[in-house]
C-alpha positions in Angstrom: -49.1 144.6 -17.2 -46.6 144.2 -20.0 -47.9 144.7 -23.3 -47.7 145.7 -26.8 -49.5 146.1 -30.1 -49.3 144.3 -32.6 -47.9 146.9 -34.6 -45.3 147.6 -32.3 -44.4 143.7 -32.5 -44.1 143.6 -36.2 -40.6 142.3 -37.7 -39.1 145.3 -39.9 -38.4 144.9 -43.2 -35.1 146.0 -42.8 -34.7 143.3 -40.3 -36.2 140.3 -42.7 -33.6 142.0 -45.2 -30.2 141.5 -43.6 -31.9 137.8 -42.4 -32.4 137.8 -46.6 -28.5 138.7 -47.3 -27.5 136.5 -44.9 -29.5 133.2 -46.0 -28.0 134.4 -50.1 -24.7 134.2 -48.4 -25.0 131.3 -46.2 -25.9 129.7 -49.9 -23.1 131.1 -51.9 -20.3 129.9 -49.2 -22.0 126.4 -48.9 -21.7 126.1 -52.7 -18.6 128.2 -53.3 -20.9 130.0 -56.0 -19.1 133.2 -55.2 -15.9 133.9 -57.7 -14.8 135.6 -54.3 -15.0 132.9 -51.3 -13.8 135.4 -49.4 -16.5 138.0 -49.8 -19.0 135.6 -49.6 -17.6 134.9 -46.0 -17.4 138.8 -45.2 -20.9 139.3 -46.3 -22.4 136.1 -44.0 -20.4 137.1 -41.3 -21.2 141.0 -41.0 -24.7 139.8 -41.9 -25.2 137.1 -39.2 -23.1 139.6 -36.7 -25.9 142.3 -37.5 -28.7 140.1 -37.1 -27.1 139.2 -33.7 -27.0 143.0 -33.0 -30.9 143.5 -33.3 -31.6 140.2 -31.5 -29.5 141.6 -28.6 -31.6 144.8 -28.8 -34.4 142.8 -28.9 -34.1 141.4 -25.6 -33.2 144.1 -23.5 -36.2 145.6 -25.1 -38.2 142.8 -24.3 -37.2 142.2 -21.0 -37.8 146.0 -20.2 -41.3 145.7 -21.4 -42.3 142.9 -19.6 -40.2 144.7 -16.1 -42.6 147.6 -16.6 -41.1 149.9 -19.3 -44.1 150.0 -21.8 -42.3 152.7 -23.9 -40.1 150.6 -25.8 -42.9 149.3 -28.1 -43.5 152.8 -29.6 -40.1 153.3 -30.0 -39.8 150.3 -32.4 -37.4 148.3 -30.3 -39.6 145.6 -30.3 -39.6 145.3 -34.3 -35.9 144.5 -34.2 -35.2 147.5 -36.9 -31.4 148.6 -36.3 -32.4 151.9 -37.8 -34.7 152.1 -34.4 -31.7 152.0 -31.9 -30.4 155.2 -30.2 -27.1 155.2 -31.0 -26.7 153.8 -34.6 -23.0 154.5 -34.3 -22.2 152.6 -30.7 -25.1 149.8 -32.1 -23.9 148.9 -35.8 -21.3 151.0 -37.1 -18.4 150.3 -34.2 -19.4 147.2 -33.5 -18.6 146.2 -37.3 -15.5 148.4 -37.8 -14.3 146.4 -34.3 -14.8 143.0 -36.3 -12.6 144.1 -39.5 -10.3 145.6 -37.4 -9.7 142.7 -34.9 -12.0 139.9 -35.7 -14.2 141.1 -32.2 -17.7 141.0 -31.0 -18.1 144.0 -29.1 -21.5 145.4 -29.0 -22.5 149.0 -27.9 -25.7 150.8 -26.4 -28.4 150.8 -28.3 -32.1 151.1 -26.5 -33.1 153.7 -24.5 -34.7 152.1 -21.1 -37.1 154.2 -19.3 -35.4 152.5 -15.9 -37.8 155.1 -13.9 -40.5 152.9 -14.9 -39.1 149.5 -13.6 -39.3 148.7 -10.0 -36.7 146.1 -8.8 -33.1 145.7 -8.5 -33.0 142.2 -9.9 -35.4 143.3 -13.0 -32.6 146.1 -13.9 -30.1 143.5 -13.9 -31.5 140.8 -15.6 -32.8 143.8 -18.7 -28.9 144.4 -18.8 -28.0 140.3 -18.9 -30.1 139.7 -21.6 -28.3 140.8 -24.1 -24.8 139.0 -23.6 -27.3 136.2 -22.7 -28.7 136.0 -26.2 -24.8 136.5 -27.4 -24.0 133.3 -25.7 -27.1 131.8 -26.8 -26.4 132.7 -30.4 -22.2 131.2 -30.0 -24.3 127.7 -28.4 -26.4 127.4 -31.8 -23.9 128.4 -34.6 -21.5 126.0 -32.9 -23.6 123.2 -32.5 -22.7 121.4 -35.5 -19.2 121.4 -34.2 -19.8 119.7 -30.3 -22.8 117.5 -31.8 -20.2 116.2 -34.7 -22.5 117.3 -37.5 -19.5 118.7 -39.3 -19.0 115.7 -41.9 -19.3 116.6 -45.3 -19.5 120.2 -44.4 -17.9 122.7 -46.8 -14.9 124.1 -45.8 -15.6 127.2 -46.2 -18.5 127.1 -44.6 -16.9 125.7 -41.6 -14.4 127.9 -41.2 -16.8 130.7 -41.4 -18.9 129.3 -38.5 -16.0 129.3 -36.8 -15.4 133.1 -36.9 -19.1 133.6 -36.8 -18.8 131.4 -33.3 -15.8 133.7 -32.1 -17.4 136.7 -32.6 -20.6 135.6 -30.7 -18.1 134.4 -27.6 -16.2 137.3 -27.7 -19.3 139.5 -27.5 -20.6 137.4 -24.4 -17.8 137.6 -22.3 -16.7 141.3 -23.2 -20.5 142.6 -22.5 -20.4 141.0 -19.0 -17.4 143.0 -17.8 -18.2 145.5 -15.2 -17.4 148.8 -17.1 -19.3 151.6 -17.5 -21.5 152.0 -20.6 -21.5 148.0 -21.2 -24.2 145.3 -20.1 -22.1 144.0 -17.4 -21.9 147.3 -15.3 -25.6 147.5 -16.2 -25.8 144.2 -13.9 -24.5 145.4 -10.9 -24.9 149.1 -10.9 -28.5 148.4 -9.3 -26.7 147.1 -6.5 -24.4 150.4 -5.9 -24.8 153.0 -3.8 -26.1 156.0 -5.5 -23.0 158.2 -4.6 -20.7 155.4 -6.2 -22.9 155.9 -9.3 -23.4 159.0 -9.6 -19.1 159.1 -9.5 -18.7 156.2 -12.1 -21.7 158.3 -14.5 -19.5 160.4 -16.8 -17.0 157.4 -17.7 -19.8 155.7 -19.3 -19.4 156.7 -22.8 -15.9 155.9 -22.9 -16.0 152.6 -21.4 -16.6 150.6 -24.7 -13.4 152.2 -26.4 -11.2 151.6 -23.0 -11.8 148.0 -23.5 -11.1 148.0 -27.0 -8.1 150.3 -26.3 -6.8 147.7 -24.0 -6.9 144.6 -25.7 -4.5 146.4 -28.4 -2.1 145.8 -25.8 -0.1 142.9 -26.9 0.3 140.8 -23.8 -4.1 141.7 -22.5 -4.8 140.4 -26.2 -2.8 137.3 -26.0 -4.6 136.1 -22.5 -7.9 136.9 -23.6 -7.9 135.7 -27.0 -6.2 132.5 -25.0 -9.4 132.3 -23.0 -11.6 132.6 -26.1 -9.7 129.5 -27.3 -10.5 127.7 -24.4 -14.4 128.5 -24.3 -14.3 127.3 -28.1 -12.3 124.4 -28.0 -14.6 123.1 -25.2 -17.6 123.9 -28.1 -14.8 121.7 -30.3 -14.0 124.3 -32.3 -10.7 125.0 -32.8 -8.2 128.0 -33.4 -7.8 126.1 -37.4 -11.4 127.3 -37.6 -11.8 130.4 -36.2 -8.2 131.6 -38.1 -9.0 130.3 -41.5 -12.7 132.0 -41.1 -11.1 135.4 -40.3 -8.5 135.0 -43.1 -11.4 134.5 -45.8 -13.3 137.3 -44.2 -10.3 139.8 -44.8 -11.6 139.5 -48.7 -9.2 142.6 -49.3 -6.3 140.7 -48.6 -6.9 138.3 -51.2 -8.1 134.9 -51.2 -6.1 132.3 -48.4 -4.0 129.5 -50.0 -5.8 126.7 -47.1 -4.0 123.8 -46.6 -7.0 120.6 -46.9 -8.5 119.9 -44.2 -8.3 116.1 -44.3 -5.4 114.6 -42.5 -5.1 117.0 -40.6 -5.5 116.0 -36.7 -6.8 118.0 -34.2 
């Protein structure tokens, strides 16, 4: 029987905090209140991008607990505290240096699954779907106001950093479900390998995360994937304006963007 206390389900502080930074910024873009638009974009971003982080934890975690892994209560997973994950370098750190660096969603290991404990080919997949699930679950809400035609009236700035926010969260979905060692998507079908095949494929795993990123530095792999991301979000009706003008204003260091207005522009 899956369980936990209620201890064990209590939201962190540190969690309620970044939710906290990213509500001040949400506020400061809406209202351009920050002398810095820019930063004020950067810090909702990184913010909302964190708070994606520990929800994606969160529901491996959870979804291990309830396939039999009882363990992952005392081990804080369930309180959706990043400073609870395994690898606080492959969970926050890279995944956040990959944004600045390339405006991409790439998130790494982070819980520790007892997968001894969980009986069930199709329960270790779905614990290893459920994060990129919860990433394209998280790109459906924060473009919502875009494909339900809520945007009128809408801030600029705000909308362009929706956009970004929204390309970071598809990005993430569709990079996690690639079958390569050390990411969610070999997670899904490794259950379904022999055991010689996985016990061969076992020491790439660590470096799977950085051959991905590696690759997509090469000119003509970035331009067809980022060309597929366009897709996905233009059929959410949000469009490469968007998601480029949100990633400018997030490069705060650069300076602030001179943004052509938006009205009369046709899209």
């Amino acid at each position: 029987m899956s369980t936990a206390t209620r201890g064990e389900r209590r939201v962190s502080p540190v969690f309620l905090a970044l939710v906290a930074i990213m509500a001040v910024s949400i506020w400061a873009v809406w209202t351009d209140f920050s002398a810095s638009p820019g930063f004020a974009v950067f810090l909702f971003v990184v913010s909302g991008w964190v708070v994606s982080l520990c929800l994606h934890e969160y529901a491996h975690a959870r979804t291990a607990l309830h396939g039999g892994d009882l363990t992952v209560g005392a081990k804080g997973y369930l309180t959706l505290d990043p400073l609870k994950y395994t690898h606080a370098m492959l969970s926050i750190v890279l995944p956040v240096i990959f944004v600045i660096m390339g405006g991409i969603g790439l998130p790494g290991g982070a819980v520790f699954i007892e997968r001894h404990r969980i009986r069930g080919r199709w329960k270790h997949s779905l614990i290893s779907a459920a994060g990129p699930l919860t990433n394209a679950a998280f790109a459906v809400v924060v473009t919502a106001p875009f494909w339900l035609g809520a945007m009128d009236g809408v801030p600029d700035h705000f909308r362009y950093a929706l956009g970004f926010m929204a390309q970071l969260q598809v990005t993430a979905a569709i990079l996690n479900f690639l079958p390569v060692p050390g990411l969610d998507g070999y997670g899904v079908v490794e259950p379904w390998l022999s055991y010689k095949v996985r016990r061969q494929v076992e020491p790439f795993a660590p470096f799977g995360i950085l051959a991905v990123f590696g690759f997509l530095w090469i000119p003509e792999v970035n331009h067809a994937f980022f060309d597929m991301i366009d897709a996905v979000l233009r059929f959410l009706d949000v469009t490469a304006w968007d998601t480029y003008w949100g990633q400018q204003l997030f490069r705060f260091w650069q300076g602030t963007p001179d943004i052509p207005p938006l009205s009369g522009l046709v899209f």
